[in-house]
Each structure stands twice: as structure tokens, then as C-alpha cells.
C-alpha positions in Angstrom: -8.0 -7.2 -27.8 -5.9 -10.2 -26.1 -2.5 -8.7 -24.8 -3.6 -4.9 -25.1 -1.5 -2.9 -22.2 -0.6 0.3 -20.7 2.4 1.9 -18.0 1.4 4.3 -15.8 3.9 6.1 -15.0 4.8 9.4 -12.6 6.7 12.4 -12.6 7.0 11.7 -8.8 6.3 9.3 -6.0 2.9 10.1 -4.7 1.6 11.5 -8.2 -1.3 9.3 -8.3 -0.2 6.1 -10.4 -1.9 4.0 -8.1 -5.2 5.1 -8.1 -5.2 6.3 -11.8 -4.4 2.8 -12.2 -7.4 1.1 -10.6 -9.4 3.6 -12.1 -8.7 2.2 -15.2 -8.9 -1.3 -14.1 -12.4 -0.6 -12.9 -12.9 1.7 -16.2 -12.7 -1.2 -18.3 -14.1 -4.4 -16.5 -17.3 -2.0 -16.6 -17.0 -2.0 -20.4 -16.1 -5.9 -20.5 -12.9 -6.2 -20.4 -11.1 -8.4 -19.1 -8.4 -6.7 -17.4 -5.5 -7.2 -14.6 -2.8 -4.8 -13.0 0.8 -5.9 -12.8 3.9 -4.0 -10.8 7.2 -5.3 -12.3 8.6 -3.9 -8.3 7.1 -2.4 -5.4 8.4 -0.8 -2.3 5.8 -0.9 0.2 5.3 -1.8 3.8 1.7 -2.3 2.9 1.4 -5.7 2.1 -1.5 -8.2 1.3 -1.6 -12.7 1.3 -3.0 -14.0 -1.7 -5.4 -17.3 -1.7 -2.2 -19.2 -2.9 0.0 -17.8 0.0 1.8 -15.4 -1.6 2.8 -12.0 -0.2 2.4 -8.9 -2.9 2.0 -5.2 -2.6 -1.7 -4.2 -1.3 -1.9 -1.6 -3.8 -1.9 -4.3 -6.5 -4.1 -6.3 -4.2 -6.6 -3.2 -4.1 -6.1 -2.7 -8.2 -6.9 -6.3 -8.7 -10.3 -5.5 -6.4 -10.9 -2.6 -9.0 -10.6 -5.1 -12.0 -12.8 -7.9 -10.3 -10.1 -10.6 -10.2 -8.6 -12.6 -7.4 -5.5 -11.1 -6.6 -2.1 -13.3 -7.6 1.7 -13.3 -7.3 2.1 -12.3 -11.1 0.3 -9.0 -10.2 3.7 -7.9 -8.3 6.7 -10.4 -8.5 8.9 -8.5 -6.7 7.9 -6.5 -3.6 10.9 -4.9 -1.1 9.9 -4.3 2.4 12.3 -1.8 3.9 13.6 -2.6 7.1 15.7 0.4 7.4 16.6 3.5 5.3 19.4 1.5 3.8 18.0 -1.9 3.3 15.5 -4.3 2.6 13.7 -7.9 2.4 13.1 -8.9 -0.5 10.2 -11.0 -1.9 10.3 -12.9 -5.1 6.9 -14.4 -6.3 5.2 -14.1 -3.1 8.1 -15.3 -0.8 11.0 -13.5 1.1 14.4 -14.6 -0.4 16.4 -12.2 1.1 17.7 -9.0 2.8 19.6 -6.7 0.8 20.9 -2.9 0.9 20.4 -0.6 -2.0 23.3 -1.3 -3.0 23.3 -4.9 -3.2 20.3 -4.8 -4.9 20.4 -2.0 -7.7 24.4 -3.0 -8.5 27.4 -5.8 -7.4 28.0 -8.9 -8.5 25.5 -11.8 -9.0 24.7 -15.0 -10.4 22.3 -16.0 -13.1 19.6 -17.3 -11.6 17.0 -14.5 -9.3 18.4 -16.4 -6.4 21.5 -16.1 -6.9 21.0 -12.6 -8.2 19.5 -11.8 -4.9 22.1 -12.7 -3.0 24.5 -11.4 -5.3 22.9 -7.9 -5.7 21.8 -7.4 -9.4 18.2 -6.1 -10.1 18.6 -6.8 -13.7 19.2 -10.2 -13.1 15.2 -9.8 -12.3 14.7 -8.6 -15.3 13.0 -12.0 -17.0 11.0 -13.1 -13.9 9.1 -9.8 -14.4 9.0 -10.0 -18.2 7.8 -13.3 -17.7 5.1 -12.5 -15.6 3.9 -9.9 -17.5 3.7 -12.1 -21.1 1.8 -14.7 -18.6 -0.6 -12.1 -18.0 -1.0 -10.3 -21.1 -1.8 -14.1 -22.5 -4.5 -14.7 -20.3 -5.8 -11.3 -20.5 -7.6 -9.1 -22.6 -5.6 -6.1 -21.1 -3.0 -5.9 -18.6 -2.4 -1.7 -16.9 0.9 -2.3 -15.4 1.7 0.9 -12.9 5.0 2.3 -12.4 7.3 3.2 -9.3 8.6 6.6 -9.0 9.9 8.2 -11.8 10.9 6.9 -15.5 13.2 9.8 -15.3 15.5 8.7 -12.5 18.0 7.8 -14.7 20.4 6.9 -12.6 18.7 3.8 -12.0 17.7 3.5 -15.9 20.0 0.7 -16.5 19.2 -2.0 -14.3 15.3 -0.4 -14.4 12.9 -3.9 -14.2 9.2 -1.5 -13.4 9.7 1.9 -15.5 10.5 2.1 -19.0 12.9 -1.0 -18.8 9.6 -2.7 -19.0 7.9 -0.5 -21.2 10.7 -0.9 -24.1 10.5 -4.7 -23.7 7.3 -5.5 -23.7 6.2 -2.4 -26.3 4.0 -1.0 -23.9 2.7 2.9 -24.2 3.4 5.1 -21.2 1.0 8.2 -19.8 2.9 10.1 -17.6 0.2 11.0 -14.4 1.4 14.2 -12.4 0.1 15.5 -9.3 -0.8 19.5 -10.0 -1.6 20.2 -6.3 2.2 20.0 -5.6 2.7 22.6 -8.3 5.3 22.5 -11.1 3.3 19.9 -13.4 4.5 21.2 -16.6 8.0 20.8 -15.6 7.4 17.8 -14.2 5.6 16.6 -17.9 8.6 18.4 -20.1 11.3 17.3 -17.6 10.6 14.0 -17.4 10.0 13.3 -21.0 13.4 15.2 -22.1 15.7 13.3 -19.8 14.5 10.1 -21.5 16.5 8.2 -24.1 15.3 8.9 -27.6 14.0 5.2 -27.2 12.0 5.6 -24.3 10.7 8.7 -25.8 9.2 6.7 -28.1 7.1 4.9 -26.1 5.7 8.3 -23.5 2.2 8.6 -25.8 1.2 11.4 -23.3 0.3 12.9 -20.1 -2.7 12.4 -17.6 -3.0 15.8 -14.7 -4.2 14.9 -11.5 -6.0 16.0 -8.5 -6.5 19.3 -10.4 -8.7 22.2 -8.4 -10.6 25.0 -10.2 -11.9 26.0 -13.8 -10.0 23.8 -16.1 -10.5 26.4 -19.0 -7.6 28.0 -17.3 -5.6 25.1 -17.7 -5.7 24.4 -21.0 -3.5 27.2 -22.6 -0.7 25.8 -21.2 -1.8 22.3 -22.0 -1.6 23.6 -25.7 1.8 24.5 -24.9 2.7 21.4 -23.3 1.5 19.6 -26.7 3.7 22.1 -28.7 6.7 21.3 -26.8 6.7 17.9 -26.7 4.9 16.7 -29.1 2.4 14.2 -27.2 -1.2 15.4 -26.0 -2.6 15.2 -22.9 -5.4 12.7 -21.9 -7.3 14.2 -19.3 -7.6 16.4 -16.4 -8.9 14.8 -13.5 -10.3 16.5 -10.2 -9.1 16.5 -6.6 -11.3 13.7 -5.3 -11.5 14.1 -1.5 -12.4 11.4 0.8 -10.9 8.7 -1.3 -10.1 5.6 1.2 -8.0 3.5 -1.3 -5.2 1.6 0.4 -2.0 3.5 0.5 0.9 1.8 -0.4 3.6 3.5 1.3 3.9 3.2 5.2 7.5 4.2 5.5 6.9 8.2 4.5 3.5 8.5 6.8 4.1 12.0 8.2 2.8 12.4 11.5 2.4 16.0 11.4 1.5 16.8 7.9 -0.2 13.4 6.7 -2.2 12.5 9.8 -5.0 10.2 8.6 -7.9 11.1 10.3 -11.3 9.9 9.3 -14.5 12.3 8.4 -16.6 11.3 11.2 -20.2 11.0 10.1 -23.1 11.1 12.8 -22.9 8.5 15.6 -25.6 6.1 16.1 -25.4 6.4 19.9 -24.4 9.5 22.2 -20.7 9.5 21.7 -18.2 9.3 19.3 -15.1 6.8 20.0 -11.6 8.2 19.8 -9.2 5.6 18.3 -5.2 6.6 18.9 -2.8 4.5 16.4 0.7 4.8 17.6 3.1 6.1 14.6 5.6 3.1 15.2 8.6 3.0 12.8 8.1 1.2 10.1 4.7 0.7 10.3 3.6 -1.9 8.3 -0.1 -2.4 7.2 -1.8 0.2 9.0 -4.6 0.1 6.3 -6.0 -2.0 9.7 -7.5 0.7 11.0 -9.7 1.8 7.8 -12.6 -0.4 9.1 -12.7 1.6 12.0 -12.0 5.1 10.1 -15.2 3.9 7.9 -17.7 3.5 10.9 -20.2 6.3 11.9 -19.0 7.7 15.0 -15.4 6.9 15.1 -12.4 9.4 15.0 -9.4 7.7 13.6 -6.2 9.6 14.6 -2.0 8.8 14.1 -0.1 9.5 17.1 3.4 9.8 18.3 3.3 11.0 21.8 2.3 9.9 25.4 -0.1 13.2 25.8 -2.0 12.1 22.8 -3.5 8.4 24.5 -4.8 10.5 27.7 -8.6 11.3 25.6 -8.3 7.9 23.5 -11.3 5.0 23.9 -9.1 2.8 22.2 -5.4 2.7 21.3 -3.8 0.4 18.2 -0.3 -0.7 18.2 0.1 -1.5 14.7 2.0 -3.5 12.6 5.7 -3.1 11.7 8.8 -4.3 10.0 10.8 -3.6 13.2 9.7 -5.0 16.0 12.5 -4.4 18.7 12.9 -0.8 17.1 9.8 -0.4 17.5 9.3 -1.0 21.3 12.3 1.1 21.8 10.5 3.8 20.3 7.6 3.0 22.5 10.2 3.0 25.5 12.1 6.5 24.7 8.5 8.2 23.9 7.3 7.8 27.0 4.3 5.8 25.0 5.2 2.3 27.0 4.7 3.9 30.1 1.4 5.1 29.0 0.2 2.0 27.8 1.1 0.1 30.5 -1.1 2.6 33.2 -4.0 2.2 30.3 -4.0 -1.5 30.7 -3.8 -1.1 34.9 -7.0 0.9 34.3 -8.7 -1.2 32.6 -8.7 1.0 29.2 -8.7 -0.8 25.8 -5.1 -1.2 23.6 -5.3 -3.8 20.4 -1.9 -4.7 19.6 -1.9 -6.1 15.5 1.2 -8.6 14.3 4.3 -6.7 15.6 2.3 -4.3 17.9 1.3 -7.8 19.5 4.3 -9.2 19.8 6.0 -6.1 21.6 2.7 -6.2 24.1 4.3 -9.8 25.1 6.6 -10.5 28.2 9.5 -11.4 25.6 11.0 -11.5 22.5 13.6 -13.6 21.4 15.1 -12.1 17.5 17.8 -13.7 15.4 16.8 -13.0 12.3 14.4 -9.1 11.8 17.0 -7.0 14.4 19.7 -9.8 15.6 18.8 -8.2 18.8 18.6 -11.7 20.4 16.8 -11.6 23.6 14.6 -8.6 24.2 12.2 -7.7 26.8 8.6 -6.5 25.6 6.0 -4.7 27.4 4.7 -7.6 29.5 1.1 -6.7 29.1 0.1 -9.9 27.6 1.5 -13.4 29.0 3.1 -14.0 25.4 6.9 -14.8 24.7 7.6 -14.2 20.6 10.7 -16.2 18.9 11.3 -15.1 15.6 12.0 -17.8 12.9 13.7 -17.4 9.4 10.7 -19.0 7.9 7.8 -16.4 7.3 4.5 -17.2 8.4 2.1 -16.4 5.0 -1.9 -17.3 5.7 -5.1 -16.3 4.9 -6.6 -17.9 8.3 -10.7 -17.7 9.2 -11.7 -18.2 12.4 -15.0 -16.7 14.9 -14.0 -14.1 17.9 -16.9 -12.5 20.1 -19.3 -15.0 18.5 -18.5 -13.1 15.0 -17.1 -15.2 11.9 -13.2 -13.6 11.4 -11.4 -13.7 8.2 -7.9 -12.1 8.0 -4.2 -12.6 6.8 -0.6 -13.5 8.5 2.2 -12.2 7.6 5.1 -12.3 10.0 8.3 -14.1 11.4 7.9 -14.0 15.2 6.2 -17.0 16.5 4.0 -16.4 19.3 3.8 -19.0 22.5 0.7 -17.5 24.3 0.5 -19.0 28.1 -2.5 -17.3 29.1 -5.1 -15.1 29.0 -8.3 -15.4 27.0 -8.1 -17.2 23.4 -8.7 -14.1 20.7 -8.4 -15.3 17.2 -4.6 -16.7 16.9 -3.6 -14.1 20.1 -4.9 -13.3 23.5 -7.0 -11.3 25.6 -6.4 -9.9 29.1 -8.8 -7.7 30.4 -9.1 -4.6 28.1 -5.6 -5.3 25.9 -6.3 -7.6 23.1 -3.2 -8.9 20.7 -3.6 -11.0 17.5 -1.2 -11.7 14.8 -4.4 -11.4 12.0 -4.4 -8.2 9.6 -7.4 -7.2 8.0 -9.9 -9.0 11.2 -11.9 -5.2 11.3 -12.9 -5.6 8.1 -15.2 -8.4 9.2 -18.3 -6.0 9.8 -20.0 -8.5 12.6 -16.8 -8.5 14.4 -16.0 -5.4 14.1 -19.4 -4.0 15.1 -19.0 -6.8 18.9 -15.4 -5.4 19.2 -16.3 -1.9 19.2 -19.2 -2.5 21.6 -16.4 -4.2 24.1 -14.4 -0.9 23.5 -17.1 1.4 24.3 -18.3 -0.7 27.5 -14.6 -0.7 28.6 -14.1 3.0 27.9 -17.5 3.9 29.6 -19.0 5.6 26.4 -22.1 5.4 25.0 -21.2 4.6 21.4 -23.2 2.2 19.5 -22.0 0.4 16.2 -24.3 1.4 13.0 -26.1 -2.0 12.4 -25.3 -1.8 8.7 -22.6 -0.5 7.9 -20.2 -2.9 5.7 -16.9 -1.9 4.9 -16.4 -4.2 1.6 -19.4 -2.3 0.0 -17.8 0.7 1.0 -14.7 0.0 -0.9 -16.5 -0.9 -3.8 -18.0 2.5 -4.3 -15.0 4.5 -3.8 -13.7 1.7 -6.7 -16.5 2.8 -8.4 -15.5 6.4 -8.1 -12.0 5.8 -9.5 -13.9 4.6 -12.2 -16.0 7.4 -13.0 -13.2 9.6 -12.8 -11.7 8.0 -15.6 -14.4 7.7 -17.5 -16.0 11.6 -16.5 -12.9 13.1 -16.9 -10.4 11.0 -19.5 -10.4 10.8 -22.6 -11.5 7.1 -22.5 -11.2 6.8 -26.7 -8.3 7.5 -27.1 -7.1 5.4 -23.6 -8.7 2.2 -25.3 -6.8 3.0 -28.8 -3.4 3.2 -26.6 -4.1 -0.3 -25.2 -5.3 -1.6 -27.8 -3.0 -0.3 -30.3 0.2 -0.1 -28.7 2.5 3.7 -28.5 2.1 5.6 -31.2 4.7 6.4 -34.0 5.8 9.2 -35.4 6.3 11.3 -31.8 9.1 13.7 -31.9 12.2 13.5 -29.8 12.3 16.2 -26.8 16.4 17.4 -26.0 16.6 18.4 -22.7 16.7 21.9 -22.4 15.0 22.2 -25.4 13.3 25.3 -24.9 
């Protein structure tokens, strides 16, 4: 089956391709295979260091957990990090090679070579890199499940498209369409998507997969019937609404702090108490899949927060990471949250600031390169001055903090010249505010279990770590329930055919409109 493949495409951002992807992944290393994801371009702020030092999408990270392989840059060769609503830094093969706007980067002039394109503006000049990948993929394995962004249907960016159908025509891969049915709308969504395709493209959409589906699916299938009448091309599956799924989420730019709090199901504390983490809503936030260690431990309420009012009842506060640094302390400033932070730290009340949430905890900041702000004061709760430098700091460092061994990641520009304190992993400690530039250090069960202990002393509660709680077995069986939903729910013959066999033939052309 060497080379088999699959796109998983959307009718929408947010329909489920990521998941429905590692589900498969997970699907099929349990039957053997050999498998790998692969994202031709990603837009996250969620963002993950490989062994090799390269920076890729976590969601591609978190797929290549799901198909038991270590995690590389061919896996997600291009990956933009928005640093505004109008542009972004782009990383090519696991290393920043520019900043762009959309629309230097999906049209203008450009060179030939993917520098040059980048600093010329022309996606398509991406267009072999990605290709390129993929093939080196699809020759070392026996099955590559490549996930899509958005929609194949947004055709105005159809020509210089390097993640949709672009690669789906070049590389002869079949497409399932995955749409979300707890939005409402899927069957447009299915027929609308498919019609505004190219006849070519058409070609290559083998069928449709619902998602997060709630009730009696009997009462779904008449119009699934319909579906296949008016298009031509079946439907492989209904899956469930799964609830309680902690998979990393790849978008961090579109957390809504009203209507997409996360907040963790709190199972039983150990102790007397429950802790109360608050995780300041900065913009651009950037890796807050931090916290999910904490979310995952008996006990602990894990809330997002975006006003001074909300730290008054919180054991612990988290100023995350972000892809604005400066903007993000000005938030801090005109929300009232500084001030609040500041009078936590004078009482003695824990705050953990992670990569950019560190930095602004600092006495200074010094940016020529992320805002050109140039000299910016920071909250002065940690004796820390941060210069940032063009070069990006990419690491996977391991060190030991509260007599715990630490393993985490770097990724960052601001170079931090601590001049005080207590050592705490590459950051500092005063009192009850802690900073480090590590992602990914509460995932380190010891540690996490000895920090939380400090944070409970601090906050005067009597919460007590569970002894045996270990987050990277919890991940692994909500993998494993991707999985099963695939194989429960899909129709996992006919998936294997598609990979194995490539689109099928024969599938009638859909006009728009046509019904």
C-alpha cells in the first residue's frame, strides 16, 4: 500500500478536519499501517518544536501523536503565524523567513525560489516545496492523510491554492468533505461546496464524512439518500458529538471569550479544595494548549479571562503566550488587568507568566523586530529586561525545577537578561510570580504535581495534587477515542479502498445551482 493517501477536507473552518484526521491516523497504525499526516499550510498560533528544531503547527504535532511517529517539518512545511488581522510570519520548513500581509502572500510579484517568493508575495511559488514534501512522505510511507484548511470552495483563492484541492489535483489524492452538522446547514454546506468546484476538482471529492452529529441517525439518512442523488458521491459516515475531547486546538486567534471559554470538567479533588486557575485572554495568544495539564488534574477549574473582576477568586493566574507582546501588555494596561496583577504579586498571590506572558512580567522590553515599538516598559514584577532579536529562539530544552525533571519547548524572539530572583527553569521566580520562556513544562506530571502544591500553599488552599495522574496517558486515550470513532462509526472499507485506491472514476459533475 506504499504511497496510499487521502485530503480531508471542510466545508468550513472549525468543521472537524483536524480531529477526523488523527482519527484516522490512529485508525490505521491500529491496523498496521504505517501512516503520517501532512498540511501543505497552516494558520495557527498554536505551534509545536520538533526534535530537529523545527517549528510546525501543533495540530500536525498532535496527528503525528495519533499515528505513532515523531513529529517532522514535512508534516507542515508552511505554517503562518498571524501577528495582526492583516499579516503574518511566515515559516518555511520549520523556520521564520518572513512577515507578509495577505496580500503579499496570496498575490504580487515574486521570484522563483520560496525565498524570494516570500519576499516577493506569491503562494504558488510554494507550490513545489509542499509537493515535494508530500512525495517525500508518501515514499517513506505506507499512507499519508494530508488535512485541509478551510474550505476547497473558497475559490477565490483557488488559483494560487498550495493545501486544498491544488494539492489534491497534483498529487491524485481523493477528498472527503467533513462538515460540522451542530452548526446546521450540512447539506448545503456538502452540495455547495462540491458545485462551486471546477469539473476537475470534482473529480477528485469521493464523498462526504458528518460530524459531531446529535440524536437518532435513522432520521438522518433520508436526506443522506438525497445528498447521494444530488451529487453523485456517498457519504462515509456519521460520526457523534464526542464531548470532552482535549485534542489540541489549533486556532488561538478566533478563542472567543464569551462563547468559547475553555473551562475544564472538574472531577473530584484529592484534598478539600478545588484550585481556580484564571488565564488572561491576551491578543494573540499563542500556545495556550499550556494550561491543558492543569485543565486535566482532579480538582482544578481552568477558566479564560478578560477582565480585572475575574482574578479577585483565582488561586493562580497564567499570562500566556502570544504573538504580540507590547500589544499585549497594552491590553493588560487598558483592562485594568496590570493593575490587578501587580496588587496579586504585593500579596503574595501566585501569577505564572509563559514565553510572552513572561517577558511582559519583566521591568523592560526593548522590540525592533515583533512591534518596532523600540523601548517599552513591562510590568516590573520580575527583575527581567527582554531584547528582541531577528533570530528565533527554536529548542526542545530539559532541565529539573522544584526537584522535578522538566522537558519543554522555546519558541520565541525576545531574549531574556534575568538579574535576579530565584533560577526557575530558563526564567525566574520572585516570591509567588514565576516566569519562564518553556511551553509545554506542565505537562511534566512530577512538576506539575510540586508546582501546584506551591500554588495551593501560596493561595492558602487545601488542594492536593492526585499522585497519579499523567497527562501523556491521558492524551493517548482521547487519541484512542478519535480512533474508535472512526472505526465505530465510518465506513472504515470503503476509507481503506479510497487510500489505497486513489478517487474514484466515473463521479458525475455537480453545476451549481443544479437543483
Amino acid at each position: 500500500m506504499r504511497g496510499g493517501g487521502l485530503l480531508v477536507a471542510g466545508t468550513t473552518s472549525d468543521a472537524g478536519k483536524s480531529v477526523v484526521t488523527a482519527g484516522i491516523c490512529r485508525w490505521l497504525v491500529r491496523k498496521g499501517v504505517k501512516v503520517a499526516p501532512f498540511k501543505g499550510q497552516n494558520m495557527s498560533l498554536n505551534s509545536f518544536v520538533t526534535r530537529e528544531g523545527a517549528e510546525i503547527g501543533r495540530a500536525q504535532a498532535m496527528q503525528a501523536q495519533a499515528a505513532r511517529v515523531e513529529p517532522t517539518a514535512l508534516m507542515n512545511p508552511v505554517l503562518l503565524k498571524p501577528g495582526s488581522d492583516r499579516s503574518s510570519q511566515v515559516v518555511l520548513m520549520g523556520k521564520p523567513v518572513g512577515e507578509l500581509s495577505a496580500r503579499g502572500f496570496f498575490g504580487g510579484p515574486g521570484g522563483s525560489s520560496p525565498g524570494k517568493a516570500l519576499r516577493g508575495g506569491r503562494q504558488k511559488e510554494l507550490f513545489e516545496p509542499v509537493i515535494a514534501c508530500l512525495e517525500e512522505l508518501r515514499s517513506t510511507y505506507d499512507a499519508v492523510i494530508c488535512e485541509g484548511a478551510g474550505s476547497p470552495a473558497e475559490i477565490n483563492l483557488r488559483r494560487t491554492d498550495i493545501v486544498n484541492m491544488g494539492i489534491a489535483r497534483a498529487a491524485r489524492l481523493p477528498v472527503v468533505v467533513v462538515g460540522d452538522i451542530d452548526r446546521g446547514g450540512v447539506f448545503a454546506q456538502f452540495f455547495g461546496t462540491t458545485a462551486l468546484l471546477a469539473p476537475e476538482d470534482q473529480e477528485l471529492i469521493a464523498g462526504y464524512l458528518v460530524n459531531k452529529f446529535r440524536g437518532d441517525v435513522t432520521l438522518l439518512e433520508p436526506g443522506l439518500d438525497m445528498l447521494h442523488g444530488l451529487t453523485g458521491r456517498r457519504t462515509f459516515g456519521v460520526l457523534p458529538y464526542a464531548h470532552g475531547l482535549g485534542i489540541d486546538e489549533e486556532d488561538g486567534l478566533r478563542v472567543s471569550l464569551r462563547g468559547a471559554v475553555r473551562e475544564s470538567v472538574v472531577a473530584p479533588p484529592v484534598g478539600e479544595d478545588v484550585l481556580r486557575v484564571a488565564v488572561c485572554a491576551v491578543p494573540l495568544m499563542s500556545n495556550f494548549t499550556d494550561v491543558d495539564a492543569l485543565a486535566a488534574e482532579p480538582g482544578v477549574v481552568v477558566r479564560f479571562v478578560d477582565r480585572a473582576e475575574e482574578l479577585v477568586d483565582a488561586d493562580l493566574v497564567v499570562v500566556p503566550g502570544t504573538r504580540g507582546t507590547v500589544k499585549a501588555l497594552a491590553w493588560l494596561r487598558e483592562r485594568g488587568l496590570a493593575d490587578a496583577l501587580a496588587r496579586r504579586a504585593a500579596e503574595g498571590r501566585p501569577v505564572l507568566g509563559i514565553c510572552g506572558g513572561f517577558q511582559v512580567l519583566g521591568e523592560h522590553i526593548e522590540d525592533e523586530v515583533e512591534s518596532r515599538a523600540g523601548s517599552v516598559d513591562g510590568l516590573g514584577l520580575l527583575p527581567v529586561r527582554v531584547r528582541f532579536a531577528r533570530e528565533k529562539t527554536l529548542a526542545r530544552p530539559v532541565g529539573s525545577a522544584l526537584g522535578e525533571r522538566v522537558e519543554g519547548y522555546e519558541i520565541h524572539h525576545g531574549i531574556a537578561d534575568v538579574r535576579g530572583g530565584e533560577p526557575f527553569l530558563d526564567g525566574c521566580r520572585v516570591g509567588s510570580v514565576w516566569g519562564t520562556h518553556w511551553h509545554g513544562s506542565l505537562e511534566s506530571d512530577g512538576f506539575r504535581r510540586a508546582f501546584l502544591r506551591e500554588v495551593a500553599t501560596a493561595a492558602g488552599r487545601r488542594f492536593v495534587p492526585a499522585p497519579d495522574t499523567s497527562f501523556g496517558a491521558l492524551r493517548e486515550e482521547q487519541l484512542d477515542r478519535l480512533g474508535d470513532l472512526i472505526e465505530e462509526h465510518a465506513d472504515t472499507d470503503a476509507l481503506l479502498r479510497l487510500i489505497e485506491e486513489g478517487a474514484p472514476s466515473g463521479l458525475p459533475f455537480v453545476p451549481p445551482g443544479a437543483p
